[in-house]
DRENDO-767109 format. One record per residue (C-alpha): z negated, y, x. Coordinates in nm, 2 decimals. Layout:
// DRENDO-767109
ATOM       z       y       x
ATOM       Z       Y       X
...
This chain:
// DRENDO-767109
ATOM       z       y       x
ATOM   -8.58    3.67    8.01
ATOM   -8.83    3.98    8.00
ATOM   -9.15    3.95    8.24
ATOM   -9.39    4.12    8.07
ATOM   -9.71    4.24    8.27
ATOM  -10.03    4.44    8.11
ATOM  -10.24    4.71    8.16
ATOM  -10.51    4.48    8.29
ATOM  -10.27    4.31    8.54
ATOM  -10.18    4.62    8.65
ATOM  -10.50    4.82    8.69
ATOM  -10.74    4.55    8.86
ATOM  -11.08    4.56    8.85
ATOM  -11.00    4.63    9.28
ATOM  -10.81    4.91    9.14
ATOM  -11.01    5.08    8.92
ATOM  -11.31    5.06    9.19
ATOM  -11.10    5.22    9.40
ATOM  -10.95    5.52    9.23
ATOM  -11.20    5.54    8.97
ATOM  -11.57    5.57    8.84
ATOM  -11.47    5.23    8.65
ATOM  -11.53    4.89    8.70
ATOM  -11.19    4.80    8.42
ATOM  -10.95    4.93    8.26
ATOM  -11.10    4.86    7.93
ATOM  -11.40    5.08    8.07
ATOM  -11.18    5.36    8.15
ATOM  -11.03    5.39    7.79
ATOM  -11.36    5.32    7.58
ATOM  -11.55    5.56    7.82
ATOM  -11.25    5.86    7.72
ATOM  -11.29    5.78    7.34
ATOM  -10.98    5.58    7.35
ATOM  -10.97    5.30    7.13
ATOM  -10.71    5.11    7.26
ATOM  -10.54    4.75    7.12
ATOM  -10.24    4.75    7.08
ATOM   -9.90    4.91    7.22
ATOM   -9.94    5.18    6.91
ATOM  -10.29    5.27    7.00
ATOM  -10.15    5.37    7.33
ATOM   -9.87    5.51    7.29
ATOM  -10.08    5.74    7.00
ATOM  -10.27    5.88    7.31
ATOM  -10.09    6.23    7.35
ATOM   -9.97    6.27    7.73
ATOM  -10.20    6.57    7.77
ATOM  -10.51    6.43    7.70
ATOM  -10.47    6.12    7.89
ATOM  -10.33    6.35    8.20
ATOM  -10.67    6.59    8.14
ATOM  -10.89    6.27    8.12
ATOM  -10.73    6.10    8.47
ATOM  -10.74    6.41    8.69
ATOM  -11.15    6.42    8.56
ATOM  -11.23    6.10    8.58
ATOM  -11.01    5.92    8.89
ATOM  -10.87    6.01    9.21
ATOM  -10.50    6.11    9.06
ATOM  -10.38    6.44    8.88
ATOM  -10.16    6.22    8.59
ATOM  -10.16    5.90    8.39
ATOM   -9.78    5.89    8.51
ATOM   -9.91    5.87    8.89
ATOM  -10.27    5.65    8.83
ATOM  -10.00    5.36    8.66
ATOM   -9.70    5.42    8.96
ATOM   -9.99    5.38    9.18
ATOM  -10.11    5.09    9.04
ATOM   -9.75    4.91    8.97
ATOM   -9.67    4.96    9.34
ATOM  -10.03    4.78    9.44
ATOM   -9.90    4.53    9.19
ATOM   -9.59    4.47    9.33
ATOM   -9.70    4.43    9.71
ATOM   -9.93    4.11    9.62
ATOM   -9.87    3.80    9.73
């Protein structure tokens, strides 16, 4: 059985205070231009314009390390 966890569980609102100038995740992607609503819209996003748009707007140089950050503050929660 696949567990499947979303963007929004992942980046918490606690999150994105933290590491970024958002309050959601759903901020951070309208805010960059993103329209995002599904898997394809994401994974339409090319890696170096999401990478340019994290290391501007949040405390981590790629995409790849804001969402390993975030999955590893998932994981430790009770």
């Amino acid at each position: 059985m696949e567990n499947t966890v979303t963007l929004s569980e992942i980046c918490t609102p606690e999150f994105m205070k933290l590491y970024t100038q958002f309050e959601s995740i759903e901020e951070f992607f309208s805010a960059g231009g993103f329209n995002v609503t599904t898997e394809e819209d994401y994974d339409a996003i090319p890696d170096k314009t999401i990478n340019s748009y994290v290391a501007n707007t949040t405390n981590f140089p790629t995409w790849k390390e804001m969402l390993t950050e975030a999955a590893d503050n998932y994981i430790k929660r009770p």
